[in-house]
N, C-alpha and C positions, 0 to 999 in steps of 0.2 A: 330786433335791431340788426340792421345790415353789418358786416364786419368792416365797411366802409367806417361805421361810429361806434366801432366797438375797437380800434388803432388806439392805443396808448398817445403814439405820437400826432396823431389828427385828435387826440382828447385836448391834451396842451397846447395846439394850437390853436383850439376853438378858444379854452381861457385865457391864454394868454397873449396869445397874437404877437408869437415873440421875432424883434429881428435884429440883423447884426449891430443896431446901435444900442437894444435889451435882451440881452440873449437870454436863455432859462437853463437853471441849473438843478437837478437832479440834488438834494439835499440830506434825504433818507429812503435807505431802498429794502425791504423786507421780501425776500423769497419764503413765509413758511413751508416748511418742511411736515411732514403727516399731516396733512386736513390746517395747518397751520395759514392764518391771512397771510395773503401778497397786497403789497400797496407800496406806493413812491409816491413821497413826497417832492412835487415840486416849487423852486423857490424864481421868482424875476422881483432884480432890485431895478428902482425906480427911485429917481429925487426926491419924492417924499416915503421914502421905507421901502423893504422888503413884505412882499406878498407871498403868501406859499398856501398851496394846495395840496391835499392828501389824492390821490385815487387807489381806491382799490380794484383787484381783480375779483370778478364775479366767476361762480361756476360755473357759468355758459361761458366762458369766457371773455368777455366784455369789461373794460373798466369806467369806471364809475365814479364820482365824489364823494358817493354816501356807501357805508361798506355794508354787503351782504349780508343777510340774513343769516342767525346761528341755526343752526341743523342742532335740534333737541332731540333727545331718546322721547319717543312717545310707544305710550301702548294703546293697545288696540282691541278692544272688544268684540267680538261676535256673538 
């Protein structure tokens, strides 16, 4: 994934297609801390309701809709 589609802000705009008459508002924002998820919730209200989005951040860096994969303790044989 180019980092062109891996922008936070080019993620939201792709969903949302927001402009000065529906702006998008930032609704919950989680930085984890130690290995902890990052993800922002975004919210655009619209005449018929509020929509909102989660994305998360991936370990390549990239963010996403659907959140990364858990990093399990495995063991390993030889």
């Amino acid at each position: 994934m180019s980092i062109r589609e891996s922008n936070l802000r080019l993620q939201i705009g792709k969903w949302f297609a927001p402009t000065p008459a529906l702006p998008v508002r930032i609704k919950r924002l989680a930085l984890g801390r130690s290995g902890g998820r990052r993800y922002v919730a975004v919210e655009v209200s619209r005449y018929a309701g509020g929509t909102a989005i989660w994305f998360f951040r991936h370990r390549e860096g990239n963010w996403q809709v659907f959140p990364p994969d858990i990093k399990r303790p495995a063991l390993q044989l030889s």
